[in-house]
N, C-alpha and C positions, 0 to 999 in steps of 0.2 A: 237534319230534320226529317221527320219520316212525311211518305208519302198519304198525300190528303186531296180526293176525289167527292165532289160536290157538285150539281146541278138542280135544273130543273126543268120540268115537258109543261107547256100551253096548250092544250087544244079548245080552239076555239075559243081563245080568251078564258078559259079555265083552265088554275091549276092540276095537276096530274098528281096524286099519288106516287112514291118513289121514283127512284131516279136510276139507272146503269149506264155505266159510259158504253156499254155493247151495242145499247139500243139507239143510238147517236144516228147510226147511219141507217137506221130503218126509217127515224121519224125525218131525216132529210127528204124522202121520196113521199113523204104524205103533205103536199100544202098544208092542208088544214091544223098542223103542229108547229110550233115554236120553239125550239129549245137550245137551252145555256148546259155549257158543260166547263166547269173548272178545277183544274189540276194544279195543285198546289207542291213546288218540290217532286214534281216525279223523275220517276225512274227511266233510265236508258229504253229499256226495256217495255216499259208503259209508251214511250213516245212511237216506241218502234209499233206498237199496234196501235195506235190512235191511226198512224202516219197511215196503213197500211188498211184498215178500216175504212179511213175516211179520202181516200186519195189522195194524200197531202203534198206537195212535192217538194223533195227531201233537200232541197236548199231552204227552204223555211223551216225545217224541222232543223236542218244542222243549225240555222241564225239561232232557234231556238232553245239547244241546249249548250250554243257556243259560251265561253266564260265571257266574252261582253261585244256588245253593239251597237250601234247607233241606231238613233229613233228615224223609221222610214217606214211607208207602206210601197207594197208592190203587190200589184196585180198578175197572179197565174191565171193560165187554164181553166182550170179546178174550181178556185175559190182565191180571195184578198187575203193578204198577210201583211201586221202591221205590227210594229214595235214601237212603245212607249215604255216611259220610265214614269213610275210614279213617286214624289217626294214627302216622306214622311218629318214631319218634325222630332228631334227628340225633345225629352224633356229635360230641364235642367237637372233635377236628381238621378236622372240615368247615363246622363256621361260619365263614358269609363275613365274617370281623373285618374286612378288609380293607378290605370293600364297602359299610362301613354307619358312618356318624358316630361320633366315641368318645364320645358320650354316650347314643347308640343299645345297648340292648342285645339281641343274638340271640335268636331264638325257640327254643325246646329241642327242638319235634317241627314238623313239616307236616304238613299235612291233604291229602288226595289221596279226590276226589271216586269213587265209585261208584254208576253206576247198574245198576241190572236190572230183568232182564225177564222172569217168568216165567208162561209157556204151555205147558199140560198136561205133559209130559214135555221141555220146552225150558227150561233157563237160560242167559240172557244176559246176562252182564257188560261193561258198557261205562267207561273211565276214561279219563278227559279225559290226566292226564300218566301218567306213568313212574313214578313214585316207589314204587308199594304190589308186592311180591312176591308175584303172582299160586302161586307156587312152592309156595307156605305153605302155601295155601286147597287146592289141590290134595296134598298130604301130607294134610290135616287129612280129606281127601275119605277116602283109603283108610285111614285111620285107623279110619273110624265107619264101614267099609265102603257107599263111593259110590255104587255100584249095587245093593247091596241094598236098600234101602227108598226108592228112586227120587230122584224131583226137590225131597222132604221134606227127604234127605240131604245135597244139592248146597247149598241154602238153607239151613241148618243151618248147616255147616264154611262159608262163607264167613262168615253173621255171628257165629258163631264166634271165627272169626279177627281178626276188626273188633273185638269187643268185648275181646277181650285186649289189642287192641294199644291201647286205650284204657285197661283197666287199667293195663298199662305207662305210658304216658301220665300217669295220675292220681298212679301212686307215686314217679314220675320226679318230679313239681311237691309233692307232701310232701315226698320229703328235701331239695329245694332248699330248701323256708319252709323244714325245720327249720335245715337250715346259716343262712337269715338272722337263724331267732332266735335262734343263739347268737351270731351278729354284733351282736344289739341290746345290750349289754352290755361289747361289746369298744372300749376306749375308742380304741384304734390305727385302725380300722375311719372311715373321714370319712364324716362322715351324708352327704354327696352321694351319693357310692358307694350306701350301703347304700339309698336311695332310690329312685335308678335301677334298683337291681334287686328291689326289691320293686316298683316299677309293672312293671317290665316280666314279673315272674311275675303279677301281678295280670290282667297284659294276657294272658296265654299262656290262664292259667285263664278270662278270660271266651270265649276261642274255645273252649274244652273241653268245656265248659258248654251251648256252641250244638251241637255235636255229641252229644254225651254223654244228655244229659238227653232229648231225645224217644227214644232208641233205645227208653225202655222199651215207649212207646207204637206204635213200628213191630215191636216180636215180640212185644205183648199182641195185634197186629190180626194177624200173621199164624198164631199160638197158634188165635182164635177161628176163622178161615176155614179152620184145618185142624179141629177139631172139627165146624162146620158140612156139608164136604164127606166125613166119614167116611173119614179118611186112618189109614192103617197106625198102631196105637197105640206102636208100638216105639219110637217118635222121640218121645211124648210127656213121658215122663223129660227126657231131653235140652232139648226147649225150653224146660221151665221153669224147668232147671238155667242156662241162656241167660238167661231173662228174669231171675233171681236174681242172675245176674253184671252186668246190664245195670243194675238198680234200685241195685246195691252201690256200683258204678261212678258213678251219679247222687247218691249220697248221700254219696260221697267228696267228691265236688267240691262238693257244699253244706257241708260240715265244709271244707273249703279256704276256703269264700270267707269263712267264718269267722273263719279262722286268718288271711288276709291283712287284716282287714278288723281284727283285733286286733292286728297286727304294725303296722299305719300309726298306730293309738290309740296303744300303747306306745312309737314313736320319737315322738311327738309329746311326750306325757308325760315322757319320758329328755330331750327335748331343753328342753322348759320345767325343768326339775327342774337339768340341768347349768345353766342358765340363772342359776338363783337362786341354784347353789354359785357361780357368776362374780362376782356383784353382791353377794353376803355377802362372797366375797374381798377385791375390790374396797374397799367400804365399810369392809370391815376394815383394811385398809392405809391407808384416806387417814383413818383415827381417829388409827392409830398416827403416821402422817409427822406427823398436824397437831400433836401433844403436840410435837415439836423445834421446829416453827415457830413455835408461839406462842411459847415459852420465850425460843428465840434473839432472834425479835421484841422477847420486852419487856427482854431484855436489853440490845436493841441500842439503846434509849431515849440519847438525847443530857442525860439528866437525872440529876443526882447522887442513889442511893438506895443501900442497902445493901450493900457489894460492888461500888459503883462502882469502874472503873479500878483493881480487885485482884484478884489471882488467887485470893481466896478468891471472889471472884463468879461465878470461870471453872467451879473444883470444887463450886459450890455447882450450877450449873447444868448441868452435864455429869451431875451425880448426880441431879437431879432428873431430865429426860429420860430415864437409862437406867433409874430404877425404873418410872418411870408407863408406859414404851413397853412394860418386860416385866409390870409388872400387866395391861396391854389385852392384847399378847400372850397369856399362861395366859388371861388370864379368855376370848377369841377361841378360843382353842383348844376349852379345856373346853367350847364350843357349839357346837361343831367347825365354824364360818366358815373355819378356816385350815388 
């Protein structure tokens, strides 16, 4: 993907005409400016002068162009560094069916890395691919009015935005379990199928789970360092209303893992249980075949007994087979074997 550089400058609660990432570290040093700066897919190269620019220190810059890492914030010197993931849904016409074995099933959302950076009146947003709609985070900005309560703001509306799309996320893999537990029951439904896509929601959900579940921990730690630095209290409704969406969102998915973890018990259970209707069938039918065998058997004796070589032998034995196959019958029934 090529590289894709994006911002924008506040002053004084007014927008700024154009934008340079050059200019990043001059408007740090003027209070009275506010600005986002986001790098979409950059280069080695671009990070190396961001870093170098803005004094970044180069274990956040390596977290950040590492191939993967987990969601944490940590506090330098400098300025806060904090990774999240945000989760896009696909859509059903764009899974690559195509592209992937038919015993493979598609993943429902993707994960698309974010880093940031934030330094006094500077946010930085850096993502590795394409996939997350920076669009959003920027609406969700003048929604809760961006430049009024500063760089608290900026930090807000983006993990904001992260944590809905997670919720999204979470409620999107509830109604999939609930569609499979009404598959556990549907006898048309082939337990292969129904297998395959319970691992494979099993599988969705443990990536959900690595996302999901520390966020609580990365806006309980940035909650405390805005109380510690005596920051605007306007925004403090707001994050807690964050961190309450964030813990909801974490204890969804511990209630999922639940739920899938009950779903794998129950087709196990349905499948021992159809198991035992097979082999009651079974057993039941070769009771009843064997009542004609025996019969015919001892009729077929080479030895003169009752009804030899007469057709009162034939009706005697024709009539015994079809009472005793319909007694094992009813009585098979009534235990319900059949």
């Amino acid at each position: 993907m090529p590289e894709r550089i994006r911002g924008q400058i506040w002053r004084d609660g007014t927008k700024v005409e154009g934008f340079d990432l050059s200019e990043v570290s001059d408007c740090i040093s003027d209070p009275g400016l506010l600005v986002w700066a986001d790098l979409e897919c950059p280069t080695r190269s671009t990070m190396a002068r961001l870093a170098d620019e803005l004094d970044l220190d180069p274990f956040a810059v390596e977290d950040t162009i590492a191939a993967a890492e987990r969601v944490k914030t940590v506090t330098y010197a400098q300025h806060t560094f904090l990774m999240v993931y945000a989760v896009v849904l696909r859509a059903p016409d764009t899974q690559p069916a195509d592209e992937r074995p038919p015993t493979q099933q598609a993943s429902l959302f993707d994960l698309h890395r974010i880093s940031v950076f934030v330094k006094k009146n500077a946010l930085i947003t850096v993502r590795r691919t394409a996939g997350f709609d920076m669009d959003a985070v920027v609406a969700r900005w003048a929604d809760i009015g961006d430049e009024q309560y500063g760089i608290g703001a900026l930090l807000h509306g983006l993990l904001d935005v992260v944590v809905d799309g997670h919720f999204d996320a979470v409620q999107h893999l509830d109604d999939a379990m609930e569609d499979v537990e009404g598959m556990l029951f549907d006898e048309k439904v082939a337990g292969r199928a129904l297998q395959r896509q319970t691992y494979a929601l099993r599988k969705d959900l443990v990536l959900l789970r690595r996302v999901v579940l520390p966020m609580r921990e990365v806006i309980a730690g940035i909650q405390r360092r805005r109380f510690d630095n005596h920051a605007p209290p306007e925004l403090d409704p707001h994050f807690s209303d964050l961190y309450d969406h964030a813990l909801r969102a974490a204890e969804w998915t511990e209630s999922l893992r639940d739920m899938v973890t009950t779903v794998f018990e129950t087709n196990l259970s349905l499948a021992d249980a159809r198991l035992n209707t097979v082999m009651k069938k079974l057993t039941a039918w070769a009771a009843i075949i064997a009542v004609p065998t025996a019969i015919t058997g001892w009729y077929g004796q080479n030895i003169p007994f009752p009804g030899y070589a007469n057709t009162v032998g034939f009706i005697t034995s024709t009539a015994v087979i079809v009472a005793l196959v319909a007694v094992l019958f009813v009585s098979f029934r009534r235990r319900d074997w059949l």
